[in-house]
C-alpha positions in Angstrom: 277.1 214.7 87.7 276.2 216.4 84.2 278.4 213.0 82.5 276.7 210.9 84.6 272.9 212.7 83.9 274.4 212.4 79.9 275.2 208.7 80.8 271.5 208.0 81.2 270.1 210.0 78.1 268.5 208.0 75.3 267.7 204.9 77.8 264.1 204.1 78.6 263.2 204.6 82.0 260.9 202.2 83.6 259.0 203.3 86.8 256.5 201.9 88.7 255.5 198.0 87.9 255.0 196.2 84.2 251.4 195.6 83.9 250.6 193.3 81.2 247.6 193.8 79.5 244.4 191.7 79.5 241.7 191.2 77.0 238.4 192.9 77.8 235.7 190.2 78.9 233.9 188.6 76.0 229.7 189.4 76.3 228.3 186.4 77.1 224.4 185.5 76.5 222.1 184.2 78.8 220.6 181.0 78.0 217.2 182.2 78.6 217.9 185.1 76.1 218.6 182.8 73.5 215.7 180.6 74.0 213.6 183.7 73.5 215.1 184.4 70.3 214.5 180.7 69.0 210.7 182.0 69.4 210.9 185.0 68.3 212.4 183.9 65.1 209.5 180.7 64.9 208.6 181.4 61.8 212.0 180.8 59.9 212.6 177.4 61.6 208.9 176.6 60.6 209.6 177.7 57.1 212.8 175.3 57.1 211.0 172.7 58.3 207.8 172.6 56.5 210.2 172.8 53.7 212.6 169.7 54.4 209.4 167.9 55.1 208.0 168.5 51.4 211.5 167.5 50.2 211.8 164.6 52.6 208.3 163.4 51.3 209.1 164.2 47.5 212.2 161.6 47.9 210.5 158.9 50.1 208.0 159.1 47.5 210.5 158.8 44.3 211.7 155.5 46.0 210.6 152.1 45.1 209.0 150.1 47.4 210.8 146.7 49.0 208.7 143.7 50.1 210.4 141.3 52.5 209.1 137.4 52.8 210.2 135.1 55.0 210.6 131.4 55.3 211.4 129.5 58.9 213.0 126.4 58.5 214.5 123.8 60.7 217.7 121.7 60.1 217.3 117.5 60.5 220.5 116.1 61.3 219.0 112.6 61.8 221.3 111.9 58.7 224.4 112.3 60.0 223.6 110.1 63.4 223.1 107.4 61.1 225.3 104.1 62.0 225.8 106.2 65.6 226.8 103.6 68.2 227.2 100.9 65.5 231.0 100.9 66.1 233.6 101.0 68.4 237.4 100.2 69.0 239.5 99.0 65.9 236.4 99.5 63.4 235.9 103.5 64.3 239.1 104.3 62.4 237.6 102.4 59.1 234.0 103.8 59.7 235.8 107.3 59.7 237.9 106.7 56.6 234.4 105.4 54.9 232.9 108.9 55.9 230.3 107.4 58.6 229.9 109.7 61.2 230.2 108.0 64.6 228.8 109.0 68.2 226.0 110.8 67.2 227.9 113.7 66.1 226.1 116.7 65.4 226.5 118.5 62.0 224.4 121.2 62.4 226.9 123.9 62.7 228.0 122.3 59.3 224.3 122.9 57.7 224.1 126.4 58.8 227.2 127.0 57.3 226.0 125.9 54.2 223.1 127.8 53.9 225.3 131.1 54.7 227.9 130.0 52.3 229.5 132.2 49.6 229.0 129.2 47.1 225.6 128.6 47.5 224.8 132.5 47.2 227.0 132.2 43.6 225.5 129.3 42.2 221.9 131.0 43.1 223.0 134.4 41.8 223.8 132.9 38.6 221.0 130.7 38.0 218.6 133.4 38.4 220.9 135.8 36.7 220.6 138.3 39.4 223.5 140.0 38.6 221.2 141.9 35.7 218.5 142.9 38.2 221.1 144.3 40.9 222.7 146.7 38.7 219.9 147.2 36.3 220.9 151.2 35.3 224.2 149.5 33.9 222.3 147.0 32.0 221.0 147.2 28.4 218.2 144.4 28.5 217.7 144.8 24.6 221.2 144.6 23.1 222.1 141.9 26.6 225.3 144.1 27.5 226.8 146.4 29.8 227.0 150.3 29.4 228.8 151.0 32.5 233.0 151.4 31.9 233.4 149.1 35.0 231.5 146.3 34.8 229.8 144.5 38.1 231.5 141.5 39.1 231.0 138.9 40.8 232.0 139.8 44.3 229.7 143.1 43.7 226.8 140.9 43.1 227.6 138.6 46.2 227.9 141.6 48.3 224.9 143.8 46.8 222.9 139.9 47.9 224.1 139.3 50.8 223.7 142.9 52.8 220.6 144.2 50.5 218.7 140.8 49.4 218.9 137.9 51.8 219.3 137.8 55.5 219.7 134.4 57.5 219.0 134.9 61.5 219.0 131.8 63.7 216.8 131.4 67.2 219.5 129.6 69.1 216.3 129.3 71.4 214.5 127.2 69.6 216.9 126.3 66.7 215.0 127.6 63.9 216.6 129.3 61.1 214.6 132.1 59.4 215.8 132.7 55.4 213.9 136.3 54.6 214.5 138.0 50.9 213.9 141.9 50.2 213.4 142.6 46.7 210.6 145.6 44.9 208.8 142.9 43.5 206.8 141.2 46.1 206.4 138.0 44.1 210.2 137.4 43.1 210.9 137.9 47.5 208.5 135.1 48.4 210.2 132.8 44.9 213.9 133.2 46.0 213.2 132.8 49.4 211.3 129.0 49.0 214.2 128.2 46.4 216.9 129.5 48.0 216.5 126.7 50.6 215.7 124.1 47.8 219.1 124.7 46.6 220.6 124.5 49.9 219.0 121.0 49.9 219.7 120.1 46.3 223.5 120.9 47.4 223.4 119.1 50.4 221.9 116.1 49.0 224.6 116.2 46.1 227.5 116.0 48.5 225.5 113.0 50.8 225.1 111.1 47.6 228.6 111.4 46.8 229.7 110.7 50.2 227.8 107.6 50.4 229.1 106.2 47.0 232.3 106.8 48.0 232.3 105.3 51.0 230.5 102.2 49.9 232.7 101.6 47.7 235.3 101.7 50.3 233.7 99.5 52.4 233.5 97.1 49.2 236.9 96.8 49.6 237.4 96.2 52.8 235.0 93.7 53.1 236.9 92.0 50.8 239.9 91.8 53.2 238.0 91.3 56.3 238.2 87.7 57.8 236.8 87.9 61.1 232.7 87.2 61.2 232.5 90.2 63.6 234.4 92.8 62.0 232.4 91.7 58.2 229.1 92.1 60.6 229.9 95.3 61.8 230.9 96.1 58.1 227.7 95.4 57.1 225.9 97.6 59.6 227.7 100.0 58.1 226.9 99.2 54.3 223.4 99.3 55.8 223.8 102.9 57.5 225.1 104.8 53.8 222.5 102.8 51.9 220.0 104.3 54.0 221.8 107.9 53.8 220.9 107.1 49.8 217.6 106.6 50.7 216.7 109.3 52.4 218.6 112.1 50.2 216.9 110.4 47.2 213.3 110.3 48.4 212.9 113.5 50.9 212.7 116.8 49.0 213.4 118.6 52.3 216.6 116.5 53.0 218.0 118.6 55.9 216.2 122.0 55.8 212.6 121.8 56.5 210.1 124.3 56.2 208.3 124.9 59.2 206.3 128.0 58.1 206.9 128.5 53.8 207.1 132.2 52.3 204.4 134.3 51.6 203.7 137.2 49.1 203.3 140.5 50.8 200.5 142.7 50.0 200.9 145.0 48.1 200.8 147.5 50.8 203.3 145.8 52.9 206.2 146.8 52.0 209.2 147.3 54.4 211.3 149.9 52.8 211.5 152.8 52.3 209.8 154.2 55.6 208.1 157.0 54.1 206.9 158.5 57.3 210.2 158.4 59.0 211.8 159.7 56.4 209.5 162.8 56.1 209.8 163.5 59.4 213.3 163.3 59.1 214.0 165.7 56.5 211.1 168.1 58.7 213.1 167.7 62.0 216.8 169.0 60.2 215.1 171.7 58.1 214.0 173.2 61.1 217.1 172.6 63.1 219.0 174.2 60.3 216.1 177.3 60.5 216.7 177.4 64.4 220.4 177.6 63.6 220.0 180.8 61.5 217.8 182.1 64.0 220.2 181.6 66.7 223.3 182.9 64.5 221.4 186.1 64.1 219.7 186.7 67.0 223.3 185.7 69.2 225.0 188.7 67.1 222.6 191.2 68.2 222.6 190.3 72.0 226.3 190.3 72.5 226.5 193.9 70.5 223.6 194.7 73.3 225.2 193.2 76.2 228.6 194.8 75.4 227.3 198.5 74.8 
């Protein structure tokens, strides 16, 4: 018994159960506790706030001013119906290769696309050498160089235009087309916009004069080659239907956009950006959530020390 009692010395004994140990419960705050330290502590979220208003103000203040004008416009296509119906049967394939459109088709898509095109936004970048304006704090207008290490490109300018400058929204309900341009000065917004679409037509009409030469002269040559009296008549119609397309992108200025209702200037107290008010506002509203924050960080510390003594 004594070897066996010797056995069993320097062992642990375990008696009874294993009991694992649990944390104590964390103090938890009542809500209504912690809404009656927000008010308590009113007067350093009122502080914050008053405060991130006067700085919201002080920037919507250092801000230029942007004026937005606004041109609506809609888009003839009575041009490319011309010579619709003239043709049918072996004489389509001709009138197609002489770049008549047949059956009335509708290029309006086509016009849209022009006036949203990246070409016609380059071309009218550089001709009013917007470029300069848009990145005016690299610019040196006096010496006509840039003092910037990386100098704007192109694709800056085209984006800086195209998501800052001009917008282009279309009323599928009544298929107008709205051209609006944001700029500070409220006299260059109301120019660009009523050029903008006089270089959309000046492109346009460009392309339909080259068009129609082209395909007069085609027909020129296939006149000479027709025999049959029909097929020359029908040729003719056609002849008739590009000369006309001439006509009509030689004499109208609006050749397929027309202005329904032209751009205006904006007084001078118009102006669309920036939003001082909301911006004031704001900056007020996050200064005093950032003062209710403290509040609450404080205050919280004290109640659970309470709550757990």
């Amino acid at each position: 018994m004594e070897n066996q009692d010797d056995s069993h010395r320097g062992r642990p004994m375990f008696t009874g159960y294993l009991i694992e140990p649990t944390e104590p419960p964390k103090a938890s705050v009542p809500i209504a506790k912690l809404i009656g330290v927000i008010f308590q502590g009113w007067r350093v979220w009122l502080i914050t706030g008053f405060i991130g208003g006067v700085i919201g103000v002080a920037l919507a203040l250092s801000m230029e001013r942007e004026y937005r004008s606004s041109a609506v416009v809609s888009i003839d296509t009575q041009e490319a119906s011309l010579g619709s119906g003239l043709l049918s049967g072996q004489l389509s394939g001709i009138a197609s290769l002489a770049g008549l459109s047949l059956g009335g088709v509708n290029r309006r898509l086509e016009y849209l696309a022009v006036l949203q095109s990246r070409a016609l936004a380059d071309q009218f970048i550089r001709e009013k050498n917007l470029k300069t304006l848009f990145f005016a704090k690299s610019w040196d207008e006096k010496n006509k160089r840039w003092t910037s290490k990386k100098i704007p490109s192109d694709d800056d300018a085209y984006r800086y235009f195209s998501s800052r400058v001009c917008s282009i929204d279309e009323d599928r309900r009544t298929a107008l087309v709205t051209i609006s341009m944001q700029w500070q000065d409220r006299v260059a917004a109301a120019n660009w916009a009523s050029l903008y679409i006089q270089r959309a037509n000046d492109l346009l009409r460009a392309r339909a004069m080259q068009e129609a030469t082209s395909s007069l002269e085609f027909l020129d040559r296939e006149l000479v080659k027709a025999s049959s009296i029909e097929i020359r008549q029908s040729m003719f119609q056609l002849v008739e239907a590009q000369k006309k397309q001439q006509m009509l992108a030689t004499v109208r200025k609006d050749f397929i956009f027309h202005i329904i209702d032209p751009p205006v200037v904006s007084a001078e107290d118009k102006y669309v950006s920036p939003r001082r008010r909301l911006i004031a506002v704001t900056c007020a509203f996050f200064g005093g959530a950032i003062g209710i924050a403290i509040v609450l960080f404080r205050g919280r510390r004290k109640l659970m020390v309470n709550e757990a003594t």
